[in-house]
N, C-alpha and C positions, 0 to 999 in steps of 0.2 A: 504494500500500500504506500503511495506517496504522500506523505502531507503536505496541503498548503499552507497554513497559517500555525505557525508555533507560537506557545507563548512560555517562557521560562519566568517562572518564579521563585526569586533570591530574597532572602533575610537580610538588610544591611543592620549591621550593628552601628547605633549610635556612639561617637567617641573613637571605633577602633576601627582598625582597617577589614580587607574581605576575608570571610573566613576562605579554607579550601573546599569546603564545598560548593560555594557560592562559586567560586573558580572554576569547580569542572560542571556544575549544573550549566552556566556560562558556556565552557567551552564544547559539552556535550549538546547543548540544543543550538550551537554554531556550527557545528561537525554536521547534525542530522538539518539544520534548513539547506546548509550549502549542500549538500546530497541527493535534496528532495527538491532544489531550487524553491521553497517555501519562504514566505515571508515571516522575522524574527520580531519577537516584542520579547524584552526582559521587564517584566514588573514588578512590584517590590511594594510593600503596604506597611507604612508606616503609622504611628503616632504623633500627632500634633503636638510641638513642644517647644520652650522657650531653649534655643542652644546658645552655648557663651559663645561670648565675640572671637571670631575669628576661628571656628569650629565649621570643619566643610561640614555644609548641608549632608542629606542625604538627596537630594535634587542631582548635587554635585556630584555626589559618591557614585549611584547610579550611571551619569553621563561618562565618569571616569570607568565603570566596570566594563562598559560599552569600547572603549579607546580600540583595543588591541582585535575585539571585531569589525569594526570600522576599520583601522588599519591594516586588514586583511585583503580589505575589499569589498569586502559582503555589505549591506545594508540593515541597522538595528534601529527599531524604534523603541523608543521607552514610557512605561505608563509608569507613575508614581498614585497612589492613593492611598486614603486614611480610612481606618477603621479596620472591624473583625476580618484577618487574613482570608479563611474557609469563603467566606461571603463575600468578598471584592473579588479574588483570583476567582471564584466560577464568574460574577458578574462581568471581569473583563474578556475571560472566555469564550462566556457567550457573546459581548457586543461584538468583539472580532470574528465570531466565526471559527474561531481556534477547532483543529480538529488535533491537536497534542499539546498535552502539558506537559512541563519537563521542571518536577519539584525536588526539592531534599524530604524524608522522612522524619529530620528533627532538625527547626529552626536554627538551635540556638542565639538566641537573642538575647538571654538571661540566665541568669543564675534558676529560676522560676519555670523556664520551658526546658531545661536541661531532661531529657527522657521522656519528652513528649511527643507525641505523633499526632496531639487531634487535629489540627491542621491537614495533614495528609489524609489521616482516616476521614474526616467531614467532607474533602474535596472529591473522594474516590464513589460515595456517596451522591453525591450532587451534580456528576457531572455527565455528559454523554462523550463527552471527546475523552478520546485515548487519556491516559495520563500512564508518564515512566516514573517511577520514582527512586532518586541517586539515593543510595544509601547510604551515610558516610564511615569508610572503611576507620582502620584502628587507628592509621595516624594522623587522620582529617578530626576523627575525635579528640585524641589528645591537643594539637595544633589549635581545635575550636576550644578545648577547655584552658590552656593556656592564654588565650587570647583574653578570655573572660574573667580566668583567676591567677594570675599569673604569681611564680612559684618565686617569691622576692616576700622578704618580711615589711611588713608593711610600716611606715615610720610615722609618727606624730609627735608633730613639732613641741606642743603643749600639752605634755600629759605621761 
């Protein structure tokens, strides 16, 4: 089956850079559009939130995940929106037309979604287009959970 409209859906963490998953969920549904000649969207669903100055967006983060597909050659569009993950990725799904989703099985975003899948399980549910989902192998997980809690004693100045 060839698909034509992919949409890949990445977790950006606020604060830190991409995880590896986000990397190859990225460079796996760049692999399968350029294959299928389908058209790419990476969307990403954030939280509304006041960042300190001089903190790249996630606006930005996004356009920067996008760089080195562009720089391929290929063509990637990008949606950003807010609110429940499960419930925006099918709603972009559907407005595109999308006939494959190409997800991670666990966000990491947080300390709080560490070990969770309902995002994926809710999506698998809800949706009629294909959906792959990257699983994130042994050292995509430690890499995510260093990124989140990183193995350094933590200092306070006052106390």
């Amino acid at each position: 089956m060839a698909y034509r409209r992919i949409v890949a859906a990445v977790a950006l963490q606020r604060y830190l850079d991409f995880t590896p998953i986000a990397l190859r969920i990225r460079d796996l549904a760049a692999l399968l559009a350029r294959s299928c000649g389908a058209s790419l969207t990476i969307l990403s669903v954030d939280a509304p939130v006041e960042l300190l100055p001089g903190v790249e967006t996630t606006a930005d983060k996004l356009e920067r995940l996008c760089e080195p597909v562009r720089a391929a050659g290929a063509e990637v569009a990008t949606v950003l929106r807010e609110g429940r993950p499960s419930k925006v990725i099918a709603e972009v799904v559907a407005e595109l037309g999308a006939d494959l989703l190409v997800m991670g099985t666990h966000s990491k975003r947080g300390p709080i979604d560490v070990g969770l899948g309902s995002t994926a399980s809710a999506i698998g549910r809800e949706l009629a287009a294909t959906v792959l989902l990257v699983r994130p192998g042994p050292a995509e997980q430690e890499a995510a959970r260093e990124l989140m809690i990183p193995r350094y004693p933590l200092v306070f100045p006052y106390g």
